[in-house]
C-alpha positions as CSV (number, residue, x, y, z in Angstrom):
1,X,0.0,0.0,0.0
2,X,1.4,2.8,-1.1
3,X,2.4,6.1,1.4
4,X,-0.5,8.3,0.4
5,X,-3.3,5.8,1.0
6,X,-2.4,4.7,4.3
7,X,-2.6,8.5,5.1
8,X,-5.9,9.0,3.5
9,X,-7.0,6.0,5.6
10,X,-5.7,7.1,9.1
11,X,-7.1,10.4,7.9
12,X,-10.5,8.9,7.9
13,X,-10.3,6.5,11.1
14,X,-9.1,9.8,12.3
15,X,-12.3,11.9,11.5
16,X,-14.8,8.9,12.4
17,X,-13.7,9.2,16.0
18,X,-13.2,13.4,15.8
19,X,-16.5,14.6,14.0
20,X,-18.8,13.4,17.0
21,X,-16.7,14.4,19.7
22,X,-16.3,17.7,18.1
23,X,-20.1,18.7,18.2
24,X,-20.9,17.5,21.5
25,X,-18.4,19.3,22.8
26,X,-19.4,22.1,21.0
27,X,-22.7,21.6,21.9
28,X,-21.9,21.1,25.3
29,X,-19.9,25.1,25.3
30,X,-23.0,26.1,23.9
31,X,-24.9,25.1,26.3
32,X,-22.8,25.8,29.2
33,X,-22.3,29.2,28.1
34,X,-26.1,30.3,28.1
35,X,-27.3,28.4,31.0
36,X,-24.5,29.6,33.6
37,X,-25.4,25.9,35.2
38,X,-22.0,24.5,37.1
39,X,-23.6,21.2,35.8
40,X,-23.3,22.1,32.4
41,X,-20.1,23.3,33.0
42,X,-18.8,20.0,34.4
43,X,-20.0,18.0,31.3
44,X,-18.3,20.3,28.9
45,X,-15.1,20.4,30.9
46,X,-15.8,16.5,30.7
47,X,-16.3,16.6,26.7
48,X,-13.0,19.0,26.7
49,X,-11.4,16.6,28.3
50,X,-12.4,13.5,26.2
51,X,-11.3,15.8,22.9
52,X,-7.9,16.3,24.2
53,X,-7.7,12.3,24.9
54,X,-8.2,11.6,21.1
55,X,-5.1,13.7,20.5
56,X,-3.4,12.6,23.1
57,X,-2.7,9.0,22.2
58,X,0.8,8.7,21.6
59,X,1.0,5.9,19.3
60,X,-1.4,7.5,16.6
61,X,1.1,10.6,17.5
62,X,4.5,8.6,16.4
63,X,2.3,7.0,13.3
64,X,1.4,10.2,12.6
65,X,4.6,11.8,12.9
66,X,5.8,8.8,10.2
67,X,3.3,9.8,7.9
68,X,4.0,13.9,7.7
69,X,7.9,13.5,8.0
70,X,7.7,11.1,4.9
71,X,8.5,12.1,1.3
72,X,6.4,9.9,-0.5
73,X,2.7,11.6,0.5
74,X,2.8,14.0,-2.2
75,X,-1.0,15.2,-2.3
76,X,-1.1,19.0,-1.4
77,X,-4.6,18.3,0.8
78,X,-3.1,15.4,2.3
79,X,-0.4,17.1,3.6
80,X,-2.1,20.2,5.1
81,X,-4.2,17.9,6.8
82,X,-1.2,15.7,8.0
83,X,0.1,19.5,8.9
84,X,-2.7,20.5,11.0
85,X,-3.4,17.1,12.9
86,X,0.7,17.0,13.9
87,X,0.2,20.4,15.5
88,X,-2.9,19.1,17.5
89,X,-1.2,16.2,18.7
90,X,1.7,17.4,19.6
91,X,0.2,20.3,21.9
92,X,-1.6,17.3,23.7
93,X,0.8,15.2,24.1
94,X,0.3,15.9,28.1
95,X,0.2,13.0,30.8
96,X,-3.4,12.6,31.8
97,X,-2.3,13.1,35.5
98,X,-1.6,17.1,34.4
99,X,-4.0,17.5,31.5
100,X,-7.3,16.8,33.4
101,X,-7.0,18.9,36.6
102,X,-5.7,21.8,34.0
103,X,-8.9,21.5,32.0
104,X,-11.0,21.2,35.1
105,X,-9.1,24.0,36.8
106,X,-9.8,26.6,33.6
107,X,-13.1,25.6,32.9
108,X,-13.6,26.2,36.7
109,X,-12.1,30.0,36.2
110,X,-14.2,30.5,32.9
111,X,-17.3,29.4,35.0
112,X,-16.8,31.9,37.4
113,X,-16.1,34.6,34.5
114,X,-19.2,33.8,32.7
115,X,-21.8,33.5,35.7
116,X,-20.2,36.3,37.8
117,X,-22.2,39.6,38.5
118,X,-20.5,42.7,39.8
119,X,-22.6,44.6,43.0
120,X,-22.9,48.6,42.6
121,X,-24.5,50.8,44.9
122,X,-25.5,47.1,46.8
123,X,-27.3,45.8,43.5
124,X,-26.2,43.1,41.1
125,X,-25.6,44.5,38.1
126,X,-24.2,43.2,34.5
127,X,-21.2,44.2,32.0
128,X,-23.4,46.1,29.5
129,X,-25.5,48.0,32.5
130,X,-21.5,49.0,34.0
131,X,-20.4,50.1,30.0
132,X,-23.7,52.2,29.9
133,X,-22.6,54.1,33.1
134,X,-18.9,54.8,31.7
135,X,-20.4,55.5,28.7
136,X,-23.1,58.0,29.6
137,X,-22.2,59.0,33.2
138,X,-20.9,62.6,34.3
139,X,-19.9,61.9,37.8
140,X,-16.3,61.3,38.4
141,X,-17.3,59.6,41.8
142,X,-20.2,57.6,39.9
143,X,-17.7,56.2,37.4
144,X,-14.8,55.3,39.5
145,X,-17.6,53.4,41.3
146,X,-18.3,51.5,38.1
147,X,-15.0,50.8,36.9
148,X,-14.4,49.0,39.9
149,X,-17.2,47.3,39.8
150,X,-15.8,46.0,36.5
151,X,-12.5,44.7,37.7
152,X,-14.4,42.8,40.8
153,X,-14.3,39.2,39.0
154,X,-10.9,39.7,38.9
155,X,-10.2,39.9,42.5
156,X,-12.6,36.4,42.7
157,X,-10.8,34.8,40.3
158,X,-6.9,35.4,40.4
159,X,-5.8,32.9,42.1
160,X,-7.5,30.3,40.3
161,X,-5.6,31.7,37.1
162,X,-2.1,31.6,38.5
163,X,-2.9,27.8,39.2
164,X,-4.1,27.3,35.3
165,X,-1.2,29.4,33.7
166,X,1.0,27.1,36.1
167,X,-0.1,24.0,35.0
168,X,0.1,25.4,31.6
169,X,3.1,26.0,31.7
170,X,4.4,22.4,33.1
171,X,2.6,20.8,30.3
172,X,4.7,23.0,27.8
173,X,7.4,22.3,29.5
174,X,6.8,18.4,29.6
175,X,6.6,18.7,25.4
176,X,9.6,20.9,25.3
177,X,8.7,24.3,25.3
178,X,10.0,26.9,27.1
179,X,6.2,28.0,28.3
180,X,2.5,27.9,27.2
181,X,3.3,31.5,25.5
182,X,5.7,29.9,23.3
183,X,4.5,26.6,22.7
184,X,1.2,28.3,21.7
185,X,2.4,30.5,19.4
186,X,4.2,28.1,17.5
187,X,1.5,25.6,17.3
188,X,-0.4,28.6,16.0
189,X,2.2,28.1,12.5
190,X,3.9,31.2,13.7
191,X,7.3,32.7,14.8
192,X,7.7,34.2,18.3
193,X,10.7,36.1,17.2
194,X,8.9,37.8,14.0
195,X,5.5,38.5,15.9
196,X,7.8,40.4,18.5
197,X,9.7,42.4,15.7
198,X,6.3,42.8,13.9
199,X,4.5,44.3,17.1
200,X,8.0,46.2,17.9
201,X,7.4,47.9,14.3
202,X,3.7,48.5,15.2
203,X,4.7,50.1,18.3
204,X,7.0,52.6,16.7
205,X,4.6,53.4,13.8
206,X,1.7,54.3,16.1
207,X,3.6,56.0,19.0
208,X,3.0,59.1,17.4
209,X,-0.5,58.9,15.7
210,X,-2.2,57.5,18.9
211,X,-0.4,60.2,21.1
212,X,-1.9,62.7,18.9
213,X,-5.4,60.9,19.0
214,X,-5.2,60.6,22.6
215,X,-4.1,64.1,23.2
216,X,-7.5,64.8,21.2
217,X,-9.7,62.9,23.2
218,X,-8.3,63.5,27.1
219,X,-8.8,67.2,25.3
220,X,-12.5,66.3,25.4
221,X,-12.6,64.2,28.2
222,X,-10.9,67.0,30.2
223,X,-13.9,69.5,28.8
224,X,-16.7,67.3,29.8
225,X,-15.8,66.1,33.6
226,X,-14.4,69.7,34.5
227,X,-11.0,67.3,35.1
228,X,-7.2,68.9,34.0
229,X,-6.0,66.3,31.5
230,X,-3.1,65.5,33.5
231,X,-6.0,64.3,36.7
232,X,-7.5,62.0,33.9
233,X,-7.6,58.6,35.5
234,X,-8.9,55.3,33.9
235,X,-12.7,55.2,35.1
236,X,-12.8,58.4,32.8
237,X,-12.5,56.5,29.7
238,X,-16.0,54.6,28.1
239,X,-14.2,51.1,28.7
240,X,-12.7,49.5,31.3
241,X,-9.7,48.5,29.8
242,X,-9.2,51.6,27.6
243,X,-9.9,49.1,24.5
244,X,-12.3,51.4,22.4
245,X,-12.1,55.4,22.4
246,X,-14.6,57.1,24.5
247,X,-17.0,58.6,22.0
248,X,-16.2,62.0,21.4
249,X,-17.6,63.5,18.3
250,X,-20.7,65.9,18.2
251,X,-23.0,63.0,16.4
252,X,-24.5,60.3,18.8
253,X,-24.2,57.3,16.6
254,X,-26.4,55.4,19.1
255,X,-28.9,57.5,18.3
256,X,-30.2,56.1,14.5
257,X,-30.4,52.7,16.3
258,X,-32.9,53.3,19.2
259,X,-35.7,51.5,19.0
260,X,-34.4,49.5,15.8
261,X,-33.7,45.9,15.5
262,X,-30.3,45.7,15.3
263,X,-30.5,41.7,14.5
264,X,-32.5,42.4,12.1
265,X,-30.0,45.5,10.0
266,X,-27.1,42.7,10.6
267,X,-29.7,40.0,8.7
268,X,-30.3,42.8,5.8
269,X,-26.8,44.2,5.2
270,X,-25.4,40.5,4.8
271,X,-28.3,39.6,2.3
272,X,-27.3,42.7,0.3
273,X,-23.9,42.0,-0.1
274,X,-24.9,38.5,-1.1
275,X,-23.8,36.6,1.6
276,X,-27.0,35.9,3.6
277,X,-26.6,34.1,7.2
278,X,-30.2,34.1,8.3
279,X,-29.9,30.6,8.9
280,X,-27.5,31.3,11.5
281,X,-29.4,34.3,13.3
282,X,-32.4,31.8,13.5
283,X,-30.4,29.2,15.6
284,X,-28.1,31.8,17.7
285,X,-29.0,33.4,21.4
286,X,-28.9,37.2,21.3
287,X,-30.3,39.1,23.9
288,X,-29.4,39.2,27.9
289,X,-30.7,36.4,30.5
290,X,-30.0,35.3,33.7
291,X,-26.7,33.8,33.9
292,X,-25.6,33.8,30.5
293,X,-22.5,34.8,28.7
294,X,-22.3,38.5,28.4
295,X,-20.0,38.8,25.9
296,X,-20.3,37.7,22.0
297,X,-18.9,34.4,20.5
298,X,-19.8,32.7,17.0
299,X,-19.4,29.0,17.2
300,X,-19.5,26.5,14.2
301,X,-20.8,23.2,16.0
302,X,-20.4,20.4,12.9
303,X,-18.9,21.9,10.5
304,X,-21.7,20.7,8.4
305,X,-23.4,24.1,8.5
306,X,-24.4,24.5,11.7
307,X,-23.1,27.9,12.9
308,X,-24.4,30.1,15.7
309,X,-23.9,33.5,17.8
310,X,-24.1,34.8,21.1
311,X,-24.7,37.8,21.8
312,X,-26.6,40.4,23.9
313,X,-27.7,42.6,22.0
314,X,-29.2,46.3,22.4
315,X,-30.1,49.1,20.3
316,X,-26.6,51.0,20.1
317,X,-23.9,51.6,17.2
318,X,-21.7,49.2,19.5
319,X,-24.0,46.2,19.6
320,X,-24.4,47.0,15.5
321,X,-20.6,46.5,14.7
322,X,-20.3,43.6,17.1
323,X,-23.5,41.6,15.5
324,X,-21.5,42.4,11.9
325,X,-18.2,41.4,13.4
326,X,-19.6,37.9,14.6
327,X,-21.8,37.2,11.4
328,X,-18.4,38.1,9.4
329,X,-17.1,34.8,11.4
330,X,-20.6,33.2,10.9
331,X,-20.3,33.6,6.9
332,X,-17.0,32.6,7.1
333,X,-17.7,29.2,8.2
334,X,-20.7,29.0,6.3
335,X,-19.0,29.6,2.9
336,X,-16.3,27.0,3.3
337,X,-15.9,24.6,0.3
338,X,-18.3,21.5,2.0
339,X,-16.5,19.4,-0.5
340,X,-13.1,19.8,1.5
341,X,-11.9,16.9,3.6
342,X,-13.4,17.3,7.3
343,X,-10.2,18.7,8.7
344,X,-9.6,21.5,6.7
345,X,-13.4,22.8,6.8
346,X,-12.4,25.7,9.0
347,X,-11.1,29.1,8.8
348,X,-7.0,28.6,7.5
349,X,-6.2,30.7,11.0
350,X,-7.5,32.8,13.8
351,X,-6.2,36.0,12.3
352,X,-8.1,35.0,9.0
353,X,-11.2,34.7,10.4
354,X,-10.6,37.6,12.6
355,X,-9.9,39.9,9.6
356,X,-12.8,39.2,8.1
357,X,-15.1,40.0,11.1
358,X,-13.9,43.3,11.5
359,X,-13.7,43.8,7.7
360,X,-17.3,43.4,7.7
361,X,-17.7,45.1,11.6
362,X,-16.0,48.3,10.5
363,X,-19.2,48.7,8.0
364,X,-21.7,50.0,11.0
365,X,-19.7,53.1,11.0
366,X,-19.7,54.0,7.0
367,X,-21.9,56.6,5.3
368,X,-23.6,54.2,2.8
369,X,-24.6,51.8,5.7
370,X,-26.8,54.5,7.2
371,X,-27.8,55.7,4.3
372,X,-28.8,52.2,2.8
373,X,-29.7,50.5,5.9
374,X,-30.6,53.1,8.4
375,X,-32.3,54.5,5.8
376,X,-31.4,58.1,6.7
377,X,-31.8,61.4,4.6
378,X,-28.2,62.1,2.2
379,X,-27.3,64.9,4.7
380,X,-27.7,63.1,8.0
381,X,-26.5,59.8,6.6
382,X,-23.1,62.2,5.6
383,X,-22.9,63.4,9.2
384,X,-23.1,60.3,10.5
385,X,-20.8,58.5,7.8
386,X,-17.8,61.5,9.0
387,X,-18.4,60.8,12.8
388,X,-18.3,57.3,11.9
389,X,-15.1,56.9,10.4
390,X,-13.8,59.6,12.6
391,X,-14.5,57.3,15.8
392,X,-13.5,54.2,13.9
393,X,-9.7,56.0,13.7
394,X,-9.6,56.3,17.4
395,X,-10.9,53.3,18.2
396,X,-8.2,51.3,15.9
397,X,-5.5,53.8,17.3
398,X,-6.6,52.7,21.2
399,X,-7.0,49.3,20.0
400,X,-3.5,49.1,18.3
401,X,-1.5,50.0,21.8
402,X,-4.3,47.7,24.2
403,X,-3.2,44.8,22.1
404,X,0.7,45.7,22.8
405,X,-0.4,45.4,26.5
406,X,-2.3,42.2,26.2
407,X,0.3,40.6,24.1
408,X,3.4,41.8,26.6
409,X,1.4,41.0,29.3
410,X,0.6,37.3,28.7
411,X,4.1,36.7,27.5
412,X,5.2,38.1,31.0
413,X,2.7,35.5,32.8
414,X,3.7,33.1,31.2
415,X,7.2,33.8,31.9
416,X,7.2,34.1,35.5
417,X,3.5,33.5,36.7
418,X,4.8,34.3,40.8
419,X,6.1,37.8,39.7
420,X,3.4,41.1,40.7
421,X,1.5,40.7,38.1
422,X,-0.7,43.7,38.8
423,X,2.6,45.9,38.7
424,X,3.3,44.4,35.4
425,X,-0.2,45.3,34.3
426,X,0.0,48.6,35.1
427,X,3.7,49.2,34.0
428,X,2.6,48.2,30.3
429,X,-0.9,50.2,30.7
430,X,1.3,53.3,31.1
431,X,3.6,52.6,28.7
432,X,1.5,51.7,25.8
433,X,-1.9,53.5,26.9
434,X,-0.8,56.0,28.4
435,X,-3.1,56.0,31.3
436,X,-2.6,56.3,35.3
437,X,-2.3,54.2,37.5
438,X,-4.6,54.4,40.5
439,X,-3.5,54.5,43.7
440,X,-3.2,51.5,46.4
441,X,-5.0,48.7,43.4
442,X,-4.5,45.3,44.7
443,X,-4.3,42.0,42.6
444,X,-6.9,41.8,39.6
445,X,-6.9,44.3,37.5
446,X,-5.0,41.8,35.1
447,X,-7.1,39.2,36.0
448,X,-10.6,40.7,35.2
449,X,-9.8,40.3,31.4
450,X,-11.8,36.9,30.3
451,X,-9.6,35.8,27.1
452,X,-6.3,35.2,29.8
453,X,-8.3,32.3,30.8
454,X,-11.1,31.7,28.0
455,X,-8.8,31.9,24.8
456,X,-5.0,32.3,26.0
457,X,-2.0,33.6,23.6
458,X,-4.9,35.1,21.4
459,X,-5.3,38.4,21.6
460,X,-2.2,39.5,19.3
461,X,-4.1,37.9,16.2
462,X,-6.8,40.5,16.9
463,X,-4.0,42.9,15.7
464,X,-3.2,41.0,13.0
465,X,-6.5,40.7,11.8
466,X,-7.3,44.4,11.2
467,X,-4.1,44.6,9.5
468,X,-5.6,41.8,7.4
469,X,-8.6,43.9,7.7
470,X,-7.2,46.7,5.6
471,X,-5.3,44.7,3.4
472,X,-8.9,43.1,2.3
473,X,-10.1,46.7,1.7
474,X,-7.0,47.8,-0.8
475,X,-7.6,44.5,-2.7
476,X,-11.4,44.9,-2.9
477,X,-11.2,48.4,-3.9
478,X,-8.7,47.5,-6.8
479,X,-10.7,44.0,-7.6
480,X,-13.3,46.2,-8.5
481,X,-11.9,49.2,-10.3
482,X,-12.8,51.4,-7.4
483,X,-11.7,55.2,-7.7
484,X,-8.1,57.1,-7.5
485,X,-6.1,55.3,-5.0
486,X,-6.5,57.4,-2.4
487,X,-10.3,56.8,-2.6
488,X,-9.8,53.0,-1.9
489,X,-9.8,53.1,2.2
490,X,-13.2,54.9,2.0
491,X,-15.2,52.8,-0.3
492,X,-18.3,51.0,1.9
493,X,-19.0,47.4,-0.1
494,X,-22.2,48.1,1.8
495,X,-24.3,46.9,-0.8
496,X,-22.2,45.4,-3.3
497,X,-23.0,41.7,-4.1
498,X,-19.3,41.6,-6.1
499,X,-17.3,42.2,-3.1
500,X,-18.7,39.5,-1.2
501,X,-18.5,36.9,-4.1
502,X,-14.7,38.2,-4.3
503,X,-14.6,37.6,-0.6
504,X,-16.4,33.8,-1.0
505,X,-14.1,32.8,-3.6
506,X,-11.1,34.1,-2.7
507,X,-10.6,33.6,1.0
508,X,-13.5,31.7,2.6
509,X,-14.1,28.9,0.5
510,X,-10.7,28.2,0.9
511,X,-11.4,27.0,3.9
512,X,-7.8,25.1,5.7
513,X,-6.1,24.2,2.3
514,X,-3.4,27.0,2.6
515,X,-0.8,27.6,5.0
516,X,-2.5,31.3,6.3
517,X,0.5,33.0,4.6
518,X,0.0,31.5,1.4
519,X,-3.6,32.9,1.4
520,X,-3.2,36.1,2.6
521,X,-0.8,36.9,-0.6
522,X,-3.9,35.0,-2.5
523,X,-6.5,37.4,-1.3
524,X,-4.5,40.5,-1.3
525,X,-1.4,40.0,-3.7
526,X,1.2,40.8,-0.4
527,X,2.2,39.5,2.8
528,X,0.8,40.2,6.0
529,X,2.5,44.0,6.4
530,X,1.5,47.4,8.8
531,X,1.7,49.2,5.6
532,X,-2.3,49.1,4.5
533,X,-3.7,49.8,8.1
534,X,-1.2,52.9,8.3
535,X,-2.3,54.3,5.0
536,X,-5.9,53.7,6.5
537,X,-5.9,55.3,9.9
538,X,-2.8,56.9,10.4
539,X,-2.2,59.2,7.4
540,X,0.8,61.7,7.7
541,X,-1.3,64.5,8.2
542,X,-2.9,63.0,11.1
């Protein structure tokens, strides 16, 4: 039997015992993560558990191994799948001794996250009732108040991380790795050395343009809470980690989505760009309940089609780019070539599918969406459309340095979990964000941020995505004989069937079949660079 066939069939023997296990414990997250139930927690933790077991087995690992180090399998597919699956393995190739408390342990911590409600004023109250005060409050008092309610969880819970990041760490260390940072990034197919340089460059191009954006908006900060610039503290700004810009322009962008269905714009602006996902919205959970999730996942359960959100939403411009910025991953999975092998029916990386979501959640804040789908008048739909992309600059410039501190930060952790981790916090916060540190703040300010637990090592490829992001928009502009070039950062694609058959064909029916590099230069004729998101939000005469 020749090389290539006995790969195709442990391929298969492979997927027969994978495709199950996958959607129950997919199903079993699901589940978990809207009913807030410790029971339901336990059996996906269980599932989890079961899923790492499969990849685990260290026979299957060394046939494996065999298979992908040989010469003779030839097949392109073949060998991205053989690719992929050696990467899986070998990240669980953990003694079941360490592996199951460590699963236990940070489903434990993400349990906590997910169900925990923050007291203010002696009432329970939830994230998006805290965002509303730091969004809308005057009080200084009021919304230190609030933005400590916010970090409360992670007083609760950081303890219980330091124990998962340790274990973490020992099991990177049992496979060779120096830590979890590292072994994670490399199992991610990329370089630690290059993603350091890359964010090193990133720092240096947008030390300036975000020093002059922030300048602007502790300007108006300072001007509405009667506070000197220099007294600004972080409870000031609309987020508690400084993550989006407070809003700042003269239009309220909430206001053309009171009283509108949000879910129901998201459904219409995918149907006009030819990429419909109603399917999705009618099986997804999107508004607030007792004990659920409050943040906003898309989840793919079988890859077979069955793709949902969750969400909690409310009428606001916020709640409009996030429902975009999830169905971009919903269509995503949805458009995959179904005739691809089982493994390779997902997005080719996390910084793919990330680009695409914020390709598609940057739209909420273009003129043509509110003139198309908000339906408003060609003057107000220009006003908006200006305070839009205005807001989308500072919120990309604030979101460019709060990724330098989540990406420093974890490789710190990881690094030397005993070290005062709240001093590290803050030293990157003031470096990168430029924001004060408080007075006399005790352990878990680091610790109230859900993806250290929920999805570690991740956050950077947030980054890389709206890179990606703007890439997407250069080639889409040019695909389609858009304008003069420096026209192409502006164009909407609000309503433009072409641009998301481009999209489809290009990148996400290509589901896993290329290395992510290999189809980043197929969707946007370069390689992953700065260069496009600089020309987008940081022009020279910024």
């Amino acid at each position: 039997m020749d090389m290539e066939t006995v790969a195709s069939k442990w391929i298969d023997r492979h997927v027969k015992l994978l495709e199950p296990l996958h959607r129950n414990t997919c199903l079993a997250h699901w589940t978990a993560s809207i009913s807030g139930r410790s029971e339901d927690y336990q059996q996906a933790a269980a599932l989890q558990i079961e899923f790492r077991k499969l990849y685990s087995d260290t026979q299957e690992f060394i046939e494996l191994k065999r298979l992908r180090d040989s010469r003779e399998v030839m097949d392109p597919l073949l060998r991205r799948q053989l690719d992929l699956l050696y990467l899986e393995y070998l990240g669980n190739q953990i003694p079941q001794n360490l592996m199951e408390p460590m699963v236990r342990k940070a489903m434990e911590a993400e349990s906590v996250f997910n169900t925990f409600r923050a007291r203010l004023d002696g009432r329970e109250v939830t994230d998006n009732q805290l965002r509303d005060i730091l969004r809308h409050e005057n009080s200084s008092e009021k919304r230190r108040a609030a933005w400590e309610a916010s970090k409360q969880v992670g007083a609760t819970v950081a303890d219980l991380l330091r124990e998962v990041v340790k274990m973490r760490n020992q099991a990177a260390q049992h496979l060779g790795f120096k830590n979890f940072y590292n072994m994670s990034i490399i199992l991610q197919e990329q370089d630690v050395q290059e993603l350091s340089n890359l964010f090193d460059e990133l720092a240096s191009n947008t030390d300036a343009p975000f020093r002059q954006a922030k300048s602007e908006i502790d300007a108006a900060l300072s001007k509405r809470f009667g506070v000197p610039v220099a007294d600004l503290m972080p409870w000031h700004y609309s987020d508690p980690f400084f993550q989006e810009a407070p809003f700042i322009v003269d239009y309220d962008l909430d206001n053309p989505f009171k009283g509108r269905d949000v879910v129901g714009l998201s459904r219409d602006f995918f149907r006009h760009i030819g990429l419909a996902a109603d399917d999705v919205l009618e099986d997804s959970d999107l508004y607030e309940k007792k004990g659920k999730e409050q943040h906003a996942y898309c989840i793919d359960i079988d890859r077979h089609g069955d793709v949902r959100i969750l969400a909690n939403v409310r009428d606001n411009e916020q709640w409009m780019g996030t429902m975009l910025h999830e169905l971009g991953h919903a269509i995503y999975d949805k458009n995959i070539d179904p005739n691809l092998p089982y493994v390779l029916r997902m997005a080719a990386h996390t910084l793919t599918t990330e680009a695409v979501a914020m390709f598609f959640g940057r739209r909420s804040r273009c003129q043509e969406f509110a003139r198309l789908l908000l339906k408003l008048p060609a003057a107000e739909a220009r006003k908006y459309g200006k305070a839009g992309q205005r807001m989308l600059r500072y919120d990309l410039m604030v979101l460019s340095r709060w990724v330098q501190v989540m990406m420093r930060f974890e490789k710190g952790l990881y690094e030397n979990p005993d070290r005062d981790l709240n001093a590290l916090w803050w030293d990157l916060v003031e470096r990168y964000q430029g924001l004060r540190r408080p007075k006399n703040r005790k352990d878990g300010d680091w610790s109230s941020k859900i993806h250290i637990i929920s999805h570690p090592v991740y956050y950077h490829n947030y980054m890389l995505g709206e890179m990606l992001a703007s890439q997407m928009q250069r080639a889409l502009a040019r695909h389609l004989a858009g304008g003069p070039a420096q026209e192409e950062y502006a164009r909407a694609f609000v309503d433009e069937p072409k641009a998301g058959a481009y999209l489809s064909q290009r990148m996400l029916n290509q589901g896993a079949r290329m290395h992510w590099r290999e189809l980043v230069v197929h969707v946007t004729g370069k390689t992953l660079s700065s260069d496009c998101f600089a020309a987008q939000f940081m022009p020279a005469s910024a």
